[in-house]
N, C-alpha and C positions, 0 to 999 in steps of 0.2 A: 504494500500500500504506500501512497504518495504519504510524506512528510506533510504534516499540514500549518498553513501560513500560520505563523505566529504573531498575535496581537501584543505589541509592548508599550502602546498607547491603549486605555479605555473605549473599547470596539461600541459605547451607548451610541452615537452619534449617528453611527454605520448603520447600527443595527432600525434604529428609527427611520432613518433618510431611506433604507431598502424599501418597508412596510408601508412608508407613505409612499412611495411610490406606486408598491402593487395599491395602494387605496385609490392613488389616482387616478391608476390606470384601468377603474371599473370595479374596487372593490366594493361600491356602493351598491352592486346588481348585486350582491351577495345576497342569497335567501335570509340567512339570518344573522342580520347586522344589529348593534345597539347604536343608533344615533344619536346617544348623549357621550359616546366614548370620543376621542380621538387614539393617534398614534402616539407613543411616547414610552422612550428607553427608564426605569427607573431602576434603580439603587445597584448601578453594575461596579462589582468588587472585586477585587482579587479572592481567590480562595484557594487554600493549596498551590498558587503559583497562574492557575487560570482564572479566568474571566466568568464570574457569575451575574445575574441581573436578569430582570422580570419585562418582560415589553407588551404595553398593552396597545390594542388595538382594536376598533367594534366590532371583531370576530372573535380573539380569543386575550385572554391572558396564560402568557410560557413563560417557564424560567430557562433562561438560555445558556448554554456552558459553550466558551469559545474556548480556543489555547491559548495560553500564554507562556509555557514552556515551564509548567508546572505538575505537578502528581494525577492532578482528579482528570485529566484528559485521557479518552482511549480509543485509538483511529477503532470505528467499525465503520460497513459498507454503508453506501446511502438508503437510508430508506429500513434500515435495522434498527434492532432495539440494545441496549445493554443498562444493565440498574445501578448504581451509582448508591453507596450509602451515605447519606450526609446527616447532619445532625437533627433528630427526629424523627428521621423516617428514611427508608430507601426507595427512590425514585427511579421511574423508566423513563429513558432518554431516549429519542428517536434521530438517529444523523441527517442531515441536510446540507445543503451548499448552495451559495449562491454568487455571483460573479463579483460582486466588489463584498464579498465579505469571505467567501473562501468557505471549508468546512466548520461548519458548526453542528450543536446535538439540543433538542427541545425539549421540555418535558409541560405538556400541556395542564395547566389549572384546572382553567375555566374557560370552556368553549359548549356551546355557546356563551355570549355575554349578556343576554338579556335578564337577568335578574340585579344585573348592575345599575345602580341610581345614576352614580355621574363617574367623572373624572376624580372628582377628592375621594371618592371610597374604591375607586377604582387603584390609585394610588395608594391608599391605607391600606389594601388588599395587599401590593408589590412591596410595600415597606413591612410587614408583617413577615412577609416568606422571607425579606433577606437580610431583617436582624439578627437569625441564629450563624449568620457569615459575617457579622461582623460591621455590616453598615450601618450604619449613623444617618439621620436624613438631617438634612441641614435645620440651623434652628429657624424658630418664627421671625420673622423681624418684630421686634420688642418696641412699644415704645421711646422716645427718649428720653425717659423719665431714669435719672441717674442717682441713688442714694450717696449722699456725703458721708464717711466714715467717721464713727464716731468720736470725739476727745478719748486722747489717752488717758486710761482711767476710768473711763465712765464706761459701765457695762450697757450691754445691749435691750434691758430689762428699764437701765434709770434713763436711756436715752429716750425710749420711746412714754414713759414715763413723762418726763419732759415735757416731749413735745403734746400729752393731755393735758396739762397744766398742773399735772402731780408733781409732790416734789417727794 
């Protein structure tokens, strides 16, 4: 079997730009599409040396395993199956390839998507599968509200104290 291209940049981008394109190119005739989904790469990590992360789309939500010249990769033929154990549960992956992304292996969620509300739980869905790897989703944007650190000496009990007009 061919050696398969190796990802040593974060393949999200790739993986996105391919799926909207099958979307544009008529994935919208698809029998069963969700029309609140879009496309979109979420939480892709290293794990063991390869490329993990979730891509959803209004036909399915995968968790996708690329190479990166790490352990959890394992060439099989296209269109095969091999199970993969990872943390929770062991999964079946299915191989696939595609011209600007090279070999990759799927393991399907949720296909259909139709029980899907929107994109945010569609998301909370992808972030869910890929905290036990390790991701982190980035934080909320906060407001600007910034606490000034209290006087030396003063615990955090008399400061807030304080400011009820306790003393």
């Amino acid at each position: 079997m061919a050696v398969p291209e190796l990802h040593h940049d974060n393949p999200a981008a790739l993986l996105a730009a391919y799926y909207e394109s099958l979307w544009q190119a008529g994935g919208q005739d698809m029998a069963e599409i969700n029309p609140a989904l879009a496309v979109e790469a979420v939480g892709f990590t290293r794990y063991e040396g390869d490329w993990l992360g979730v891509v959803i789309t209004p036909w399915f939500l995968r968790l996708f395993l690329l190479p990166g010249g790490g352990s959890l990769w394992g060439e099989i033929p296209l269109g095969q199956s091999r199970y993969i154990s990872l943390p929770g549960e062991t999964m079946q992956f299915v191989a696939d390839a595609a011209p600007s992304l090279g070999a990759f292996q799927y393991s399907t969620l949720l296909e259909p998507t139709s029980l899907v509300a929107d994109m945010s739980a569609a998301r909370q869905m992808a972030i869910r599968v890929m905290q036990p790897f390790g991701y982190l989703p980035p934080d909320p944007v906060l407001p600007a509200y910034r606490e000034e650190p209290a006087a030396a000496g003063v615990s955090r009990r008399g400061f807030f104290r304080r400011l009820a007009g306790k003393r």
